[in-house]
PDBQT receptor file of N, H, CA, C and O in Angstrom, charges set to zero:
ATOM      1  N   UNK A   1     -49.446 -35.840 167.993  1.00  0.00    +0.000 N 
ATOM      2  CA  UNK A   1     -49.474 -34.736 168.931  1.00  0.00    +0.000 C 
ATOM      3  C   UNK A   1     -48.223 -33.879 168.727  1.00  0.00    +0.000 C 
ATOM      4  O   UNK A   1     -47.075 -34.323 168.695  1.00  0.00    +0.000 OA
ATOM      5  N   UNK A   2     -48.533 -32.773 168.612  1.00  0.00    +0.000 N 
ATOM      6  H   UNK A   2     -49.465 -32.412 168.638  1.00  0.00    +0.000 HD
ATOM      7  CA  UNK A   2     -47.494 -32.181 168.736  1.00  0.00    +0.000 C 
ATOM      8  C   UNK A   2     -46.989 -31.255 170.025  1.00  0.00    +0.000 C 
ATOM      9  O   UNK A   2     -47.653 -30.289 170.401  1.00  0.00    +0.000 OA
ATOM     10  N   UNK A   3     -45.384 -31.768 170.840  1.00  0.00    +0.000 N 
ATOM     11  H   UNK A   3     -44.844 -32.552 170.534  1.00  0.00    +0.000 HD
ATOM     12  CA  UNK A   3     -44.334 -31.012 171.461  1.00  0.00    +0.000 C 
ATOM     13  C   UNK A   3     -44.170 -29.601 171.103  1.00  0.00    +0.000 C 
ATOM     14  O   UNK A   3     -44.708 -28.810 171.878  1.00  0.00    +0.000 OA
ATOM     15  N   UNK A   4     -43.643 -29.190 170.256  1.00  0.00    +0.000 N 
ATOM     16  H   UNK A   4     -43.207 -29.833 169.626  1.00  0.00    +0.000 HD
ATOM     17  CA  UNK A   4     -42.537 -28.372 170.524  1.00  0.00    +0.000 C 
ATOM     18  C   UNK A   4     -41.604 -28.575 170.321  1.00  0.00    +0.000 C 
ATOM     19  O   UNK A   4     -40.894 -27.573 170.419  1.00  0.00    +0.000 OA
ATOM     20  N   UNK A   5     -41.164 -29.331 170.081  1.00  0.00    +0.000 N 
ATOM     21  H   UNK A   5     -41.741 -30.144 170.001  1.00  0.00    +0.000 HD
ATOM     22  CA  UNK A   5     -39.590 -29.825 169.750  1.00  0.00    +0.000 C 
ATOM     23  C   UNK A   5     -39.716 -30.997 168.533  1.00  0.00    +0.000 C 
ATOM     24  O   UNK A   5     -40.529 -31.877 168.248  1.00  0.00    +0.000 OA
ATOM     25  N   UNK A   6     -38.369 -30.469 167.955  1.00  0.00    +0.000 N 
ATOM     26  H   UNK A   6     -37.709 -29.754 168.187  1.00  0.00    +0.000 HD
ATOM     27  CA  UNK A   6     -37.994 -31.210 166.352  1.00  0.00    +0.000 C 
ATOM     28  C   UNK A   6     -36.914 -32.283 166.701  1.00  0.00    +0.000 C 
ATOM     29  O   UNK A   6     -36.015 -31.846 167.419  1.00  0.00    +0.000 OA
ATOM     30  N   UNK A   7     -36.839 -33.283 166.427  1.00  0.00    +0.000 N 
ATOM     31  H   UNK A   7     -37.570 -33.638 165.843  1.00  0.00    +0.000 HD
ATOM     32  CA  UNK A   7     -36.044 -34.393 166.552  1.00  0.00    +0.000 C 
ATOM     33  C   UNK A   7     -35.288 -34.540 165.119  1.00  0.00    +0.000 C 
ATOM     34  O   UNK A   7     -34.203 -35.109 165.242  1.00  0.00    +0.000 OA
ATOM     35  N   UNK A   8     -35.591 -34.183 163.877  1.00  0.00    +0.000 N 
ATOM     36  H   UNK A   8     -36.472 -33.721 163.777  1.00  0.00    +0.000 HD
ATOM     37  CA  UNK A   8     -35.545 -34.211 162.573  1.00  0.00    +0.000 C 
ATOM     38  C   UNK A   8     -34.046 -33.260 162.464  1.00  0.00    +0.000 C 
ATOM     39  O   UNK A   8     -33.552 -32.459 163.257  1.00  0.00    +0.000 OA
ATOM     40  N   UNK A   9     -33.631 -33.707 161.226  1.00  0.00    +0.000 N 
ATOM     41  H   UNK A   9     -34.033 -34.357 160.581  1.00  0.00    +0.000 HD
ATOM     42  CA  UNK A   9     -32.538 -32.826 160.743  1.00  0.00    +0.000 C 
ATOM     43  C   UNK A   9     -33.656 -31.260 160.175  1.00  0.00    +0.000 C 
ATOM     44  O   UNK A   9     -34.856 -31.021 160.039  1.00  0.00    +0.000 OA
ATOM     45  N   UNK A  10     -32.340 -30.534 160.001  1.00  0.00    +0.000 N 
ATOM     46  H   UNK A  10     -31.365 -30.729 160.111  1.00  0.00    +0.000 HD
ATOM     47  CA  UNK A  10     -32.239 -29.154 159.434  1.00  0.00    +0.000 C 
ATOM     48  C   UNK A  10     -31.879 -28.613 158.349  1.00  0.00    +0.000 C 
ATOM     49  O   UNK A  10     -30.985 -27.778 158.208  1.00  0.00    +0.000 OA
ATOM     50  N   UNK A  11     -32.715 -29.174 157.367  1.00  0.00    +0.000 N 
ATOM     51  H   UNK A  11     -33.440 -29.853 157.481  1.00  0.00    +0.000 HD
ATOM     52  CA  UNK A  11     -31.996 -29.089 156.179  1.00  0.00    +0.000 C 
ATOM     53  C   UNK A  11     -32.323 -27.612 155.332  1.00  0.00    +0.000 C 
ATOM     54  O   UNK A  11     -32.195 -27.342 154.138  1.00  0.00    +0.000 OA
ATOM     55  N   UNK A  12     -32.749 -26.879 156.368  1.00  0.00    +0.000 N 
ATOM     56  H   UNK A  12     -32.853 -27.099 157.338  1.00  0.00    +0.000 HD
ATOM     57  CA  UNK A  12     -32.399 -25.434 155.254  1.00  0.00    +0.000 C 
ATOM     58  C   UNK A  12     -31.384 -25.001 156.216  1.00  0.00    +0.000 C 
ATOM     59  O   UNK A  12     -31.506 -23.841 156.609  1.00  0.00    +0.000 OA
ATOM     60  N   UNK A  13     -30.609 -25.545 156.583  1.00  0.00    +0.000 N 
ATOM     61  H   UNK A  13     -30.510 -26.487 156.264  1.00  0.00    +0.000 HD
ATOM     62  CA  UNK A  13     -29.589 -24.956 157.658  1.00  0.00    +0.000 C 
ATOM     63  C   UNK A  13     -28.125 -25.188 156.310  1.00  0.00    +0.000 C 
ATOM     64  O   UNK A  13     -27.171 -24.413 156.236  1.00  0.00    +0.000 OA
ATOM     65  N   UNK A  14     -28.254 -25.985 155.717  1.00  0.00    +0.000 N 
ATOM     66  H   UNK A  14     -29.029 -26.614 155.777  1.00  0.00    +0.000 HD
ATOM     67  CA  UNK A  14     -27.403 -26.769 154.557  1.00  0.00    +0.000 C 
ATOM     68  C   UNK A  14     -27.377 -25.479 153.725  1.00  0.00    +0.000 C 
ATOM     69  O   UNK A  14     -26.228 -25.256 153.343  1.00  0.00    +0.000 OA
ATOM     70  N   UNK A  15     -28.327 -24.489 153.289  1.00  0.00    +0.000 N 
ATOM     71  H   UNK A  15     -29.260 -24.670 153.600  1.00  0.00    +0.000 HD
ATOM     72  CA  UNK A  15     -28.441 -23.206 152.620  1.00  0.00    +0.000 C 
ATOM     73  C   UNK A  15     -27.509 -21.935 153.142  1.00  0.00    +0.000 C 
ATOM     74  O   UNK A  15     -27.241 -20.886 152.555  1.00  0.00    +0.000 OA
ATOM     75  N   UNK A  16     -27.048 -22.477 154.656  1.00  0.00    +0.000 N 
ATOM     76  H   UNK A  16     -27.265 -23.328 155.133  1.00  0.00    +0.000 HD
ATOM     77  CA  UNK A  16     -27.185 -21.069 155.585  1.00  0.00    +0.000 C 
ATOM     78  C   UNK A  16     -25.131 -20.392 155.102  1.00  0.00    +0.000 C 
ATOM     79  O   UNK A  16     -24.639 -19.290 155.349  1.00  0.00    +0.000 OA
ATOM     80  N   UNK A  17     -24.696 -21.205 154.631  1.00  0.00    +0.000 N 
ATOM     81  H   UNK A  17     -25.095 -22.100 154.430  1.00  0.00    +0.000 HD
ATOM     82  CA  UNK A  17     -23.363 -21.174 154.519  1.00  0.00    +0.000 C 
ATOM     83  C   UNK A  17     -22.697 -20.672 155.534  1.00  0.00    +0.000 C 
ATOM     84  O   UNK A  17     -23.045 -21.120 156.626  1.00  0.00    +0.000 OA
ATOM     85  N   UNK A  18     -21.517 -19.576 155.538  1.00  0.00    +0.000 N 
ATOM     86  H   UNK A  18     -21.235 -19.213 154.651  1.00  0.00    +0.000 HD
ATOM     87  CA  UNK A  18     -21.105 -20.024 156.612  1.00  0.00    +0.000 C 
ATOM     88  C   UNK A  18     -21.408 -19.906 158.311  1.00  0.00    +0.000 C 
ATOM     89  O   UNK A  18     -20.552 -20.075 159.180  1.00  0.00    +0.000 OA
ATOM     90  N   UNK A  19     -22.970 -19.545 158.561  1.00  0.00    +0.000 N 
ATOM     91  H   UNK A  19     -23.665 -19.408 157.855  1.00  0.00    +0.000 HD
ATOM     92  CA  UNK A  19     -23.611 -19.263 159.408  1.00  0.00    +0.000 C 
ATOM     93  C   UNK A  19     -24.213 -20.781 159.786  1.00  0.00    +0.000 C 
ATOM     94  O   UNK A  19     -24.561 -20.951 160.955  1.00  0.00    +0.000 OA
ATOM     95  N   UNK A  20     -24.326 -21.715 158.987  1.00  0.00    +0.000 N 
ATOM     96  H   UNK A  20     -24.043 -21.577 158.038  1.00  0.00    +0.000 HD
ATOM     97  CA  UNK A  20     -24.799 -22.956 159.193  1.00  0.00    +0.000 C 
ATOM     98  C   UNK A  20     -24.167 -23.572 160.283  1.00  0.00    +0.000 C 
ATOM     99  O   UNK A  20     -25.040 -24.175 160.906  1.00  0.00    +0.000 OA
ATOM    100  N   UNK A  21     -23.026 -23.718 160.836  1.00  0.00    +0.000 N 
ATOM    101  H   UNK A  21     -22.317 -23.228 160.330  1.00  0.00    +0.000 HD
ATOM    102  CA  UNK A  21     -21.992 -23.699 161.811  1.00  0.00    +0.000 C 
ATOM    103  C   UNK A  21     -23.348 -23.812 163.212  1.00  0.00    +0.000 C 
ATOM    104  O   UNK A  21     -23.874 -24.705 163.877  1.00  0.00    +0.000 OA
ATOM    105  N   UNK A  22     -23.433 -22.357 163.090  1.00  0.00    +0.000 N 
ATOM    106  H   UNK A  22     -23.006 -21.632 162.550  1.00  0.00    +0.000 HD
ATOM    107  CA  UNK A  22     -23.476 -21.703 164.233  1.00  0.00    +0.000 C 
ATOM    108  C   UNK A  22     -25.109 -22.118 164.674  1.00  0.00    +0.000 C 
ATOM    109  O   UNK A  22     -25.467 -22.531 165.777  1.00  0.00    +0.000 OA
ATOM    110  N   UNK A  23     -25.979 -21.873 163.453  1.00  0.00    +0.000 N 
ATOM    111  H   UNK A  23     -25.688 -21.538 162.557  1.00  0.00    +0.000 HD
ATOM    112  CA  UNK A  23     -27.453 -22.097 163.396  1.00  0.00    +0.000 C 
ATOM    113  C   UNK A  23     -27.486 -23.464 164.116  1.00  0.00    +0.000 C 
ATOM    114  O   UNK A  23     -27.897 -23.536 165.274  1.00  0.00    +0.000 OA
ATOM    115  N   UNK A  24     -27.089 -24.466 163.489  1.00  0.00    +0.000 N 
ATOM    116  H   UNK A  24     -26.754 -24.408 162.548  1.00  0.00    +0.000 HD
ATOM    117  CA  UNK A  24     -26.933 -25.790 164.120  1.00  0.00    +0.000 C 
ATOM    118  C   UNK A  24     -27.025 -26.097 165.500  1.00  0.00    +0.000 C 
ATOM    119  O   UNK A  24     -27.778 -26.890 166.066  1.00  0.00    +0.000 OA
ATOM    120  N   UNK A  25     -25.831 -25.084 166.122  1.00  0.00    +0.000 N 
ATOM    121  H   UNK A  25     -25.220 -24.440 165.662  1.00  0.00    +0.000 HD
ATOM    122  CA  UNK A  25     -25.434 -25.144 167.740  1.00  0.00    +0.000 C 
ATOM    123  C   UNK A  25     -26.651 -24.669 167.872  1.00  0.00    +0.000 C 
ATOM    124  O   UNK A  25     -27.403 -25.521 168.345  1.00  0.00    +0.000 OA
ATOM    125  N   UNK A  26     -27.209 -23.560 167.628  1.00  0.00    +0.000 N 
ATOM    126  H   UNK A  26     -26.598 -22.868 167.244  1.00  0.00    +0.000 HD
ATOM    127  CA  UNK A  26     -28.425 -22.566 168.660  1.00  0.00    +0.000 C 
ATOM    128  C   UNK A  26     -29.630 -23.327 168.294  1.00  0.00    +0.000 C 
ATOM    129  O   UNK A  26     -30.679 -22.875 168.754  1.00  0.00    +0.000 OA
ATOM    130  N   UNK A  27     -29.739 -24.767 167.305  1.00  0.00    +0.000 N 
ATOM    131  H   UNK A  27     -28.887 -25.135 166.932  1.00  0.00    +0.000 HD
ATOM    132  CA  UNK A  27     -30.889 -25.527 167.018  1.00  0.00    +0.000 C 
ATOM    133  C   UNK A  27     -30.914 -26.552 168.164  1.00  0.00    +0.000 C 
ATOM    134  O   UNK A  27     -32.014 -27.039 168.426  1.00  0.00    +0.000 OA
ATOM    135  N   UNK A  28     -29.659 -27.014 169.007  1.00  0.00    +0.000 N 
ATOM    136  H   UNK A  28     -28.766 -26.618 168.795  1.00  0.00    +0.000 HD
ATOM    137  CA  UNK A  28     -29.660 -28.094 169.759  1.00  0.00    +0.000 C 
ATOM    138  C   UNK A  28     -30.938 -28.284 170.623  1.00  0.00    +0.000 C 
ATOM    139  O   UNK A  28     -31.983 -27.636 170.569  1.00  0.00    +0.000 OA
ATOM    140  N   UNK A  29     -30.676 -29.113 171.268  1.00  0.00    +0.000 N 
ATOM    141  H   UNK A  29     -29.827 -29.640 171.311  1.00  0.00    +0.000 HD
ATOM    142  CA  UNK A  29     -32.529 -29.673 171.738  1.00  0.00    +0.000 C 
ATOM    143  C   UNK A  29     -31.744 -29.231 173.485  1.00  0.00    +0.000 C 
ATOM    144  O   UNK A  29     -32.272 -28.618 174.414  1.00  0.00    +0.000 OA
ATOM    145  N   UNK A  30     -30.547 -29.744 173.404  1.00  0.00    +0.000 N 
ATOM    146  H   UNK A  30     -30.118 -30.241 172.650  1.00  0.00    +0.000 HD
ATOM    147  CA  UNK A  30     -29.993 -29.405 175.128  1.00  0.00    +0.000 C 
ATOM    148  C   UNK A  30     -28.870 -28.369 174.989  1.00  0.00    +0.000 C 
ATOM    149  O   UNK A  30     -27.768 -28.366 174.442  1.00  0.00    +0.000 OA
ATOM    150  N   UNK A  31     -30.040 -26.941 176.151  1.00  0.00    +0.000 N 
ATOM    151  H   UNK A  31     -30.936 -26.943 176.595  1.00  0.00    +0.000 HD
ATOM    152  CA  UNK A  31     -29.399 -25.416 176.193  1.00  0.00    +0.000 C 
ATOM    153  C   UNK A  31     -28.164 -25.825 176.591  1.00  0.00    +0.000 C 
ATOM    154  O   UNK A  31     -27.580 -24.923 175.991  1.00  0.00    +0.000 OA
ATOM    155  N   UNK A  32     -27.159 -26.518 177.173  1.00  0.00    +0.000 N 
ATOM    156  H   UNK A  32     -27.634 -27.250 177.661  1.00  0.00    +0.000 HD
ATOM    157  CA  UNK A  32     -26.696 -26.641 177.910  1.00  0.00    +0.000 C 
ATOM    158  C   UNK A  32     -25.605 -26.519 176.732  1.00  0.00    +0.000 C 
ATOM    159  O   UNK A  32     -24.739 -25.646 176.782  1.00  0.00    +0.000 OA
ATOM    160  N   UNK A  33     -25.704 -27.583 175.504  1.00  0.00    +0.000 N 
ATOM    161  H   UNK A  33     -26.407 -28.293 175.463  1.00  0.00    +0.000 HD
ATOM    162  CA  UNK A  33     -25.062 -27.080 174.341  1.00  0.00    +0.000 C 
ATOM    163  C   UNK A  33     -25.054 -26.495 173.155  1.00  0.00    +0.000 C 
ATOM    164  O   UNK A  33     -24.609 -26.931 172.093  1.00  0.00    +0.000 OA
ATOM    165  N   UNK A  34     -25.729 -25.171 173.461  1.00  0.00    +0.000 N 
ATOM    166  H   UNK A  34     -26.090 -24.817 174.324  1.00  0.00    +0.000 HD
ATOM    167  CA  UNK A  34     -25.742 -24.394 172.957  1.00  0.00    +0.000 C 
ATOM    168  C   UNK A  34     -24.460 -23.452 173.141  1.00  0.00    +0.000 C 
ATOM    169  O   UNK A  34     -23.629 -23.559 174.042  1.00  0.00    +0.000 OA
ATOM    170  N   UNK A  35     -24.464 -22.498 172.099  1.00  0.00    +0.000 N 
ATOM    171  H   UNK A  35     -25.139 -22.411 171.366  1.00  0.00    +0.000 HD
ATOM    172  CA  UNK A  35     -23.665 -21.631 171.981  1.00  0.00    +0.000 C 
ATOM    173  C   UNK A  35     -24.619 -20.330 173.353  1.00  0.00    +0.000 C 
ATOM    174  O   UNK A  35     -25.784 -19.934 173.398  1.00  0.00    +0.000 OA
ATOM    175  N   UNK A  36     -23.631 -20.104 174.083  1.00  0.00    +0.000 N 
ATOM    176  H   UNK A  36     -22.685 -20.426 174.046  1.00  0.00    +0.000 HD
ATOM    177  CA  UNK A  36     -24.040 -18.160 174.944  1.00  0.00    +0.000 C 
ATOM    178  C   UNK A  36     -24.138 -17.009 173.741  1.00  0.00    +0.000 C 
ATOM    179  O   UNK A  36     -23.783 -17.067 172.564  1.00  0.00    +0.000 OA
ATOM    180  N   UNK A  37     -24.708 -16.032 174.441  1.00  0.00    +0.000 N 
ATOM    181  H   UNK A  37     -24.997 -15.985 175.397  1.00  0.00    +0.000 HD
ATOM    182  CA  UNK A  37     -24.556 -14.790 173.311  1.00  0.00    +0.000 C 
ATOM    183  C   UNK A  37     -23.463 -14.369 172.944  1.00  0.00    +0.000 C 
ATOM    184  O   UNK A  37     -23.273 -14.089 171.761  1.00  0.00    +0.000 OA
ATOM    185  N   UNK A  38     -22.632 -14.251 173.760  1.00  0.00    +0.000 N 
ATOM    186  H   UNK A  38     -22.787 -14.478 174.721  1.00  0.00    +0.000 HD
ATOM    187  CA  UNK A  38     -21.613 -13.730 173.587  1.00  0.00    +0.000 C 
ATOM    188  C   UNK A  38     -20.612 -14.394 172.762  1.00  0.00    +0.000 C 
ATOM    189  O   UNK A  38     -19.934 -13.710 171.996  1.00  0.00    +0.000 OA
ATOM    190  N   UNK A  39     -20.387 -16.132 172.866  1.00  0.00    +0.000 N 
ATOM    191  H   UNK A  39     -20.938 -16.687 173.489  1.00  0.00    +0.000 HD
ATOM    192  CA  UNK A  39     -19.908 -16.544 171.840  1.00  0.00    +0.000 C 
ATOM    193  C   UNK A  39     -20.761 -16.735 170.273  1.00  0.00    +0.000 C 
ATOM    194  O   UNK A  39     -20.160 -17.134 169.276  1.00  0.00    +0.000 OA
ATOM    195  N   UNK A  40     -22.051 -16.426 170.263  1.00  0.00    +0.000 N 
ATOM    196  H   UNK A  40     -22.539 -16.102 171.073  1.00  0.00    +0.000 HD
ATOM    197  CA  UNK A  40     -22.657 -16.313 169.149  1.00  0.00    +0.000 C 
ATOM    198  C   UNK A  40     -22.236 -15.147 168.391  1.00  0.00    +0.000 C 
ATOM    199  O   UNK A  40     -21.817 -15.175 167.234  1.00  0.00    +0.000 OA
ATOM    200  N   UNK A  41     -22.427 -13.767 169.377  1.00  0.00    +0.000 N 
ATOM    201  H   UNK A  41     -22.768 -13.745 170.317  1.00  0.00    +0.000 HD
ATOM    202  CA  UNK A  41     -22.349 -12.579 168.755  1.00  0.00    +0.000 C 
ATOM    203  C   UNK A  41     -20.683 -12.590 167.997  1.00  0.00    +0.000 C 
ATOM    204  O   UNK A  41     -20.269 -11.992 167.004  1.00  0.00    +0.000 OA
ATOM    205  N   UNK A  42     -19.971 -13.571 168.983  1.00  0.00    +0.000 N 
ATOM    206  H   UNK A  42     -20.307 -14.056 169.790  1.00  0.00    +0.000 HD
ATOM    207  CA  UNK A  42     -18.359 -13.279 167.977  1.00  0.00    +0.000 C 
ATOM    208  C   UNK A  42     -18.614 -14.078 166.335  1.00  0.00    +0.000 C 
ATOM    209  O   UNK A  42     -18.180 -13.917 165.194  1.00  0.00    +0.000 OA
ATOM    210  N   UNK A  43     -19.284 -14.714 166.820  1.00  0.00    +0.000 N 
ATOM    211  H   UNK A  43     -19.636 -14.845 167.746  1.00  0.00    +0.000 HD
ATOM    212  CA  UNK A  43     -19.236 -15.675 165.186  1.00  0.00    +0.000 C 
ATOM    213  C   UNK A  43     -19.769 -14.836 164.364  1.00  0.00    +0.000 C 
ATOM    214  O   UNK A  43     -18.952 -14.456 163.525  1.00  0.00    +0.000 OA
ATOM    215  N   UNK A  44     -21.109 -14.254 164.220  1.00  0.00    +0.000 N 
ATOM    216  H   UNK A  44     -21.773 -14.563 164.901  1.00  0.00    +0.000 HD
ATOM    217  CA  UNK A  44     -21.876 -13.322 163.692  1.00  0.00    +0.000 C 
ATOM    218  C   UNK A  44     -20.532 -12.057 163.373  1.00  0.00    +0.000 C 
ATOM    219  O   UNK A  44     -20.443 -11.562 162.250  1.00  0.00    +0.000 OA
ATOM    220  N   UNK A  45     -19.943 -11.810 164.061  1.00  0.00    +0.000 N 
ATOM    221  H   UNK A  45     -20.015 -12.212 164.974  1.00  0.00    +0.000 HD
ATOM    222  CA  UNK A  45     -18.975 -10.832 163.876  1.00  0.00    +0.000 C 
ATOM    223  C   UNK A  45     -17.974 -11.009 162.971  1.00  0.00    +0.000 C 
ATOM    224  O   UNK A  45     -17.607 -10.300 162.035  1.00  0.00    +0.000 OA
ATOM    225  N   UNK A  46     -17.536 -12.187 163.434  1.00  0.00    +0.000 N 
ATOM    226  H   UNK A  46     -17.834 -12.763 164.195  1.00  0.00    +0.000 HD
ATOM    227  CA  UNK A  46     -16.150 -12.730 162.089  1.00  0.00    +0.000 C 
ATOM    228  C   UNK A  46     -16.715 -13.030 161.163  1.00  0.00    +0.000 C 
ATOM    229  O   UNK A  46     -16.253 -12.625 160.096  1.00  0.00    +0.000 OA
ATOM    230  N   UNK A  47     -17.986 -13.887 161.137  1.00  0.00    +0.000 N 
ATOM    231  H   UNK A  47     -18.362 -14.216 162.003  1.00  0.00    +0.000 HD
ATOM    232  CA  UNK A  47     -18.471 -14.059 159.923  1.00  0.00    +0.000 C 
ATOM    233  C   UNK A  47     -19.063 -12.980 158.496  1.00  0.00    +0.000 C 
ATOM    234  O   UNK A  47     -19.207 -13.238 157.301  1.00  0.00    +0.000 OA
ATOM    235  N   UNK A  48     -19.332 -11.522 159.429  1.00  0.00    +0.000 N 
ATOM    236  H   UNK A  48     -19.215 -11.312 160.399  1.00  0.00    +0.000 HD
ATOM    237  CA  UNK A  48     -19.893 -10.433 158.714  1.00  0.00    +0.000 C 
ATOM    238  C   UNK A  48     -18.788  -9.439 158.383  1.00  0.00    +0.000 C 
ATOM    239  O   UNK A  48     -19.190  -8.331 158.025  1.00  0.00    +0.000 OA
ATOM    240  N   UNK A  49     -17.027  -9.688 158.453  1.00  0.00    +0.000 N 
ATOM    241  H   UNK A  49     -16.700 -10.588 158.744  1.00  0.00    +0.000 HD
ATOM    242  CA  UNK A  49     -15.642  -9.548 158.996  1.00  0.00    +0.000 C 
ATOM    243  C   UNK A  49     -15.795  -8.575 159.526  1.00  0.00    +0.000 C 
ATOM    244  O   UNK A  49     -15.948  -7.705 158.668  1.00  0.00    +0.000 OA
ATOM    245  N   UNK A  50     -15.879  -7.958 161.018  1.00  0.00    +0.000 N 
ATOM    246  H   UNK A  50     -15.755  -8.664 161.715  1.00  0.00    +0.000 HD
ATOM    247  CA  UNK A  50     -15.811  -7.405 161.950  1.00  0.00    +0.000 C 
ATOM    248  C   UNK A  50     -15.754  -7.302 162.859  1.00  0.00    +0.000 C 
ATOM    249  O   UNK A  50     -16.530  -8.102 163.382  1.00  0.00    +0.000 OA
ATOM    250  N   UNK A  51     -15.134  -6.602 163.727  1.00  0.00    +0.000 N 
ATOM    251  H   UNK A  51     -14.503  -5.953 163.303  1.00  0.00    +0.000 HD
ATOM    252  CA  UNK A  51     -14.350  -6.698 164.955  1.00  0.00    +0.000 C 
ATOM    253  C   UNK A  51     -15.643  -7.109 166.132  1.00  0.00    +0.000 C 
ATOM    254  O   UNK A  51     -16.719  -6.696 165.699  1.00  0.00    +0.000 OA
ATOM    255  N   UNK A  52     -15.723  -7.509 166.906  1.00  0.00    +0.000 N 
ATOM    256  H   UNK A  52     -14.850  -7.844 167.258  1.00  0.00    +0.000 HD
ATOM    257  CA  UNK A  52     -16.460  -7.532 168.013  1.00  0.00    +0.000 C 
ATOM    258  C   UNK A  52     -16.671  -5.787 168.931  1.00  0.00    +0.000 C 
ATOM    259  O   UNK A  52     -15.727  -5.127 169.366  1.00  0.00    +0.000 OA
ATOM    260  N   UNK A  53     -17.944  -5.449 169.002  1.00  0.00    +0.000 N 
ATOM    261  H   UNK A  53     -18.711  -5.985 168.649  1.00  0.00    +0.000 HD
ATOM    262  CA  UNK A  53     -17.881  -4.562 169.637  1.00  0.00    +0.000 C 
ATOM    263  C   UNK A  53     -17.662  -4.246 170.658  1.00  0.00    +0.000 C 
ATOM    264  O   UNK A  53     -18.548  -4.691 171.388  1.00  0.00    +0.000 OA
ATOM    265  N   UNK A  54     -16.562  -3.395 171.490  1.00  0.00    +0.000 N 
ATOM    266  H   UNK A  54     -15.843  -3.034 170.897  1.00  0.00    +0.000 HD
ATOM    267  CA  UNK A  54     -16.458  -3.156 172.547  1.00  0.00    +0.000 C 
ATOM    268  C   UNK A  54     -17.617  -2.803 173.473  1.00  0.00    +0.000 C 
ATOM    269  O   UNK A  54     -18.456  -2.034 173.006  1.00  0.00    +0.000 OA
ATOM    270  N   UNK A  55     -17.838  -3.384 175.085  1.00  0.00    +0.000 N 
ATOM    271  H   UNK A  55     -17.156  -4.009 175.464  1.00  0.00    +0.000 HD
ATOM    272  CA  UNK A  55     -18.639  -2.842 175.591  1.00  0.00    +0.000 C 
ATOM    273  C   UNK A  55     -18.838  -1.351 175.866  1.00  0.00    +0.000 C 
ATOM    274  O   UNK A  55     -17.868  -0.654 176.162  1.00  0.00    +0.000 OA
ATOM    275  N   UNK A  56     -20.101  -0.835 175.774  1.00  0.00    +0.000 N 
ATOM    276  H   UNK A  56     -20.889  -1.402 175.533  1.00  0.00    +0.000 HD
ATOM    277  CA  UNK A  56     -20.118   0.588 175.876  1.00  0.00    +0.000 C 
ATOM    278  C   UNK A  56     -19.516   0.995 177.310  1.00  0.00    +0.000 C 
ATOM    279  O   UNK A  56     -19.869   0.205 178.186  1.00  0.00    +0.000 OA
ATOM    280  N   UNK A  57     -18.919   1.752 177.633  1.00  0.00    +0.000 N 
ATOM    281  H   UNK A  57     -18.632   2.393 176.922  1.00  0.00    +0.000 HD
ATOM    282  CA  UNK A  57     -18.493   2.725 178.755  1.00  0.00    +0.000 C 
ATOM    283  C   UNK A  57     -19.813   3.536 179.734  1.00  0.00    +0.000 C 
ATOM    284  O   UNK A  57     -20.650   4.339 179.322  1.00  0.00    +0.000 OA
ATOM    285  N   UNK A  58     -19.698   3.195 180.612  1.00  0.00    +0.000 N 
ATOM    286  H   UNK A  58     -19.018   2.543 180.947  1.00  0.00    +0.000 HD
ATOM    287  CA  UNK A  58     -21.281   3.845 181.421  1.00  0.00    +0.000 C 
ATOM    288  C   UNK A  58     -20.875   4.789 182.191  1.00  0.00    +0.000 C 
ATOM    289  O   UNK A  58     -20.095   4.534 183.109  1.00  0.00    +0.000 OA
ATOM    290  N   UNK A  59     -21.280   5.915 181.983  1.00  0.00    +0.000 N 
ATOM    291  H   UNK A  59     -21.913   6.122 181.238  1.00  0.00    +0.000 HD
ATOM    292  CA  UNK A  59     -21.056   6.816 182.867  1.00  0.00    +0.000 C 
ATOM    293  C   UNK A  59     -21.820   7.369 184.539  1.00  0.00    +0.000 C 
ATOM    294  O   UNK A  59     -23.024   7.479 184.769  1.00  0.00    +0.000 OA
ATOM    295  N   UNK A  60     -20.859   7.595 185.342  1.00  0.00    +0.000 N 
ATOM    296  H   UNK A  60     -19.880   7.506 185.156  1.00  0.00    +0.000 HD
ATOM    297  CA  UNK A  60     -21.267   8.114 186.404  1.00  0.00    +0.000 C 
ATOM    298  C   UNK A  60     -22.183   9.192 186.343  1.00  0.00    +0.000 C 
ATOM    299  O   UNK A  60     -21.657  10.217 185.909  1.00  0.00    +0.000 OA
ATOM    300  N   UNK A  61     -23.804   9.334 186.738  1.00  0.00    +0.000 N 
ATOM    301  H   UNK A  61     -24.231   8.502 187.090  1.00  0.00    +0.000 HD
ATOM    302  CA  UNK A  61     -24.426  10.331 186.851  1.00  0.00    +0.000 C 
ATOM    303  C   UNK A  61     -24.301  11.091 188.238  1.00  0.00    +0.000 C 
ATOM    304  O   UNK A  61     -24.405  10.365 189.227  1.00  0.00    +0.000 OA
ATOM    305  N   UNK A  62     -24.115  12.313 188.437  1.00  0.00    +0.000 N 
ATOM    306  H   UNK A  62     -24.030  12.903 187.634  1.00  0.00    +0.000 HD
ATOM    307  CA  UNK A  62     -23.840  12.825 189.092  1.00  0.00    +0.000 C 
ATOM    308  C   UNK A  62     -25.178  14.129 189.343  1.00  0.00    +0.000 C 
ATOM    309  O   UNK A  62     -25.368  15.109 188.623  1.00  0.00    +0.000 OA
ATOM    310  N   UNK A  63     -25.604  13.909 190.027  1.00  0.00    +0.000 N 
ATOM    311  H   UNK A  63     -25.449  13.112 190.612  1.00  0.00    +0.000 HD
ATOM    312  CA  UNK A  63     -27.319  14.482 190.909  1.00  0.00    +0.000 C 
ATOM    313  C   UNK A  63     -26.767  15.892 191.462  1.00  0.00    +0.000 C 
ATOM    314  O   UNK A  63     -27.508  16.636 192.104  1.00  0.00    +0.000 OA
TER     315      UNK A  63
C-alpha cells in the first residue's frame, strides 16, 4: 500500500552538491525539522553567491 511518505534514503540528493545540505532538511518526514523559508531562501542565496534580498518597501496609498 502505498502512504505518501518515503522512509528510504535519497540518493539523488548525493548529485545535488552543494544544495544537498539543504534538500535533505526540506526531505525530513517531521515539519517541525525542517528548514522555514526564510532560512531556506538564505541558503539558496549564499549558495547562488548573493546577497539576500531585502524586503520590498510598501507604500502608503493615499485615496
Amino acid at each position: 500500500m502505498v502512504t505518501g511518505r518515503s522512509y528510504g534514503g535519497f540518493g539523488a540528493v548525493g548529485h545535488a552538491g552543494p544544495l544537498g545540505p539543504l534538500i535533505r532538511r526540506l526531505l525530513l518526514p517531521d515539519p517541525g525539522e525542517r528548514p522555514g523559508a526564510a532560512e531556506a531562501a538564505a541558503v539558496l542565496a549564499a549558495v547562488a553567491g548573493e546577497r539576500p534580498a531585502a524586503p520590498e518597501a510598501r507604500s502608503a496609498v493615499v485615496l
